[in-house]
NUBA-460333 format. One line per 5 residues: number of its first residue (from 1); their letters; for each residue x, y, z of N, C-alpha, C. Coordinates in nm, 2 decimals. Example, Ala and Ser with C-alpha at 12.3 -4.5 7.8 and 13.67 -1.06 7.14 Angstrom:
// residues 2
1) AS) 1.32:-0.57:0.78:1.23:-0.45:0.78:1.32:-0.33:0.78  1.28:-0.22:0.71:1.37:-0.11:0.71:1.29:0.00:0.79 .
END
This chain:
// residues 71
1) XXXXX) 3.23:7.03:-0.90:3.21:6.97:-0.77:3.27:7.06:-0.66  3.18:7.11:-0.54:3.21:7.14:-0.46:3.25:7.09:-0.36  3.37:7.03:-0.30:3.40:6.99:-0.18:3.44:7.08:-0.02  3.37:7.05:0.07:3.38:7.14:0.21:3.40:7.04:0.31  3.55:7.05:0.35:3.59:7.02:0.50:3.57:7.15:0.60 .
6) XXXXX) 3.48:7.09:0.70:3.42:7.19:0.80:3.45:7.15:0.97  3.46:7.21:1.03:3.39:7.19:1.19:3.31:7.23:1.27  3.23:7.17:1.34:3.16:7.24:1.44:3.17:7.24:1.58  3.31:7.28:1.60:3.41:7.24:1.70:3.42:7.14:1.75  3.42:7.05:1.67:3.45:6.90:1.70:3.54:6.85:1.61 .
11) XXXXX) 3.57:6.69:1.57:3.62:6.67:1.46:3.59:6.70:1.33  3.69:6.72:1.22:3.67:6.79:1.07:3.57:6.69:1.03  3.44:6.72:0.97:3.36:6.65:0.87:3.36:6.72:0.72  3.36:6.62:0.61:3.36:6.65:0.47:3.24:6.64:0.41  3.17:6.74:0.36:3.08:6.69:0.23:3.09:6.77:0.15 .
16) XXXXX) 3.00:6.71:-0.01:3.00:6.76:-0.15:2.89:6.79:-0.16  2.86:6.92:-0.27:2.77:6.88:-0.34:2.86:6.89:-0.51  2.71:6.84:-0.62:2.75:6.87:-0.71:2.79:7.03:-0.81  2.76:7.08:-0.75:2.80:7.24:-0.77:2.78:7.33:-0.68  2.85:7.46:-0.68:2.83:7.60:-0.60:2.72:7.61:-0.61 .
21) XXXXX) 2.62:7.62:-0.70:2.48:7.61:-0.73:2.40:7.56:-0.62  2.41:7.41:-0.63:2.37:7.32:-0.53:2.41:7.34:-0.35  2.51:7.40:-0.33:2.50:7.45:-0.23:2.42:7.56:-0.16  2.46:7.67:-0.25:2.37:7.82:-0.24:2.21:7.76:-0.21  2.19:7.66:-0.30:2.01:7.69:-0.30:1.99:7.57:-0.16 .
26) XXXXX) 2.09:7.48:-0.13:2.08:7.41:-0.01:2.04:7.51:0.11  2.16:7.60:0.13:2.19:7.66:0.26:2.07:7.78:0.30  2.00:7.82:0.13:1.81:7.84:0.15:1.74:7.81:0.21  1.75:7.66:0.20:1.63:7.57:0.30:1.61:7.65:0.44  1.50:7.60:0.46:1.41:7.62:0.62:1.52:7.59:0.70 .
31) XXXXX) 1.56:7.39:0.63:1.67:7.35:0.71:1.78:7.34:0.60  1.89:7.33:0.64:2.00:7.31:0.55:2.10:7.24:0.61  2.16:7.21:0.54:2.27:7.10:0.55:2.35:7.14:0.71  2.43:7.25:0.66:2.51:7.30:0.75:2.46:7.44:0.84  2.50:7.46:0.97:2.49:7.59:1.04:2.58:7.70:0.99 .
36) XXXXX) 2.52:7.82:0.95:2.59:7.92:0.87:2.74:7.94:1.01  2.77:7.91:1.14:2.85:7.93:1.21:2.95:7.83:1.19  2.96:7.70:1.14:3.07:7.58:1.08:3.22:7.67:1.07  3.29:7.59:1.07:3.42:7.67:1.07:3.45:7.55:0.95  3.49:7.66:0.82:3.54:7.63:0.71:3.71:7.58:0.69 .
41) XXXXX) 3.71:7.44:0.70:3.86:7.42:0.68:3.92:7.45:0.56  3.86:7.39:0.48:3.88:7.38:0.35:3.79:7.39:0.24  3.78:7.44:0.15:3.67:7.42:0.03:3.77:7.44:-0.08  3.72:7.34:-0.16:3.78:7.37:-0.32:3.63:7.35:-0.43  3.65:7.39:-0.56:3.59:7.40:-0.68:3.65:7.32:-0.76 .
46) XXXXX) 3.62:7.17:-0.79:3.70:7.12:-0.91:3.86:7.09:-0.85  3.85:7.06:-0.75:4.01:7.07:-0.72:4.08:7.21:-0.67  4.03:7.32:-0.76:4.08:7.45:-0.70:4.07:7.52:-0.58  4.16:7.57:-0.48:4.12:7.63:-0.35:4.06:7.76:-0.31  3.95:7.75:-0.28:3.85:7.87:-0.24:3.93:7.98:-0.12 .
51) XXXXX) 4.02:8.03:-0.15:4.03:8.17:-0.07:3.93:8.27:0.03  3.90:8.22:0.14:3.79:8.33:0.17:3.83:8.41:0.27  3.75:8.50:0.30:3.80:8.60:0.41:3.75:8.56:0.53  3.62:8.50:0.53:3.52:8.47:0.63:3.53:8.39:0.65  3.59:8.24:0.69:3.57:8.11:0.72:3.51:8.03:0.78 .
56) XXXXX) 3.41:8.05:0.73:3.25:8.03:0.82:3.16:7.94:0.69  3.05:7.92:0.77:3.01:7.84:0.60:2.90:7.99:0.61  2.87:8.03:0.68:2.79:8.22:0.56:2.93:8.27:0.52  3.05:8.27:0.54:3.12:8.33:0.42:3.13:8.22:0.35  3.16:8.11:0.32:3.20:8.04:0.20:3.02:8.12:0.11 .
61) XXXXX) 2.95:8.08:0.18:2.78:8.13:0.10:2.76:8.23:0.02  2.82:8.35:0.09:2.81:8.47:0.06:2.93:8.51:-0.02  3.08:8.46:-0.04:3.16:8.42:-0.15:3.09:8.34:-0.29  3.00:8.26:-0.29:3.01:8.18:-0.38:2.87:8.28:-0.42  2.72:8.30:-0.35:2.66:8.39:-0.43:2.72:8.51:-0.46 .
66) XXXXX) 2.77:8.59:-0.43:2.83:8.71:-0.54:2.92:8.67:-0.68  2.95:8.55:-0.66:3.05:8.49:-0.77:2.93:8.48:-0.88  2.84:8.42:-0.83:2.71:8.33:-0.86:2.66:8.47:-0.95  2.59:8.58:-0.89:2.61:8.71:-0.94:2.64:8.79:-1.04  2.76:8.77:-1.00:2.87:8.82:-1.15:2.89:8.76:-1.26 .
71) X) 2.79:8.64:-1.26:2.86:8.55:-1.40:2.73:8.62:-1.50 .
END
């Protein structure tokens, strides 16, 4: 389970999907969930906390495909 607390300079909104997977191939779409400019509060994996450099939802994207990648 992926969970993402985000902003788009407004108040924090939360959503899930069911995997990193499920996001990656979301944020493909024509349209997608989120604007790759979102300001990433928080993201975890399973409970675990995603470290990113880029706190944006194209870095959470581009952290989770290269992960995606390497497996």
């Amino acid at each position: 389970m992926l969970e993402i607390v985000y902003t788009d300079g407004g108040e924090p909104a939360e959503i899930s999907y069911a995997s990193a997977k499920d996001f990656v191939a979301n944020q493909q779409l024509e349209v997608p969930d989120l604007e790759d400019y979102y300001v990433v509060v928080d993201a975890t994996i399973n409970g675990k906390p995603i470290e990113l450099e880029d706190k944006t939802i194209l870095g959470l994207y581009n952290f989770l495909e290269s992960q995606e990648r390497s497996e």
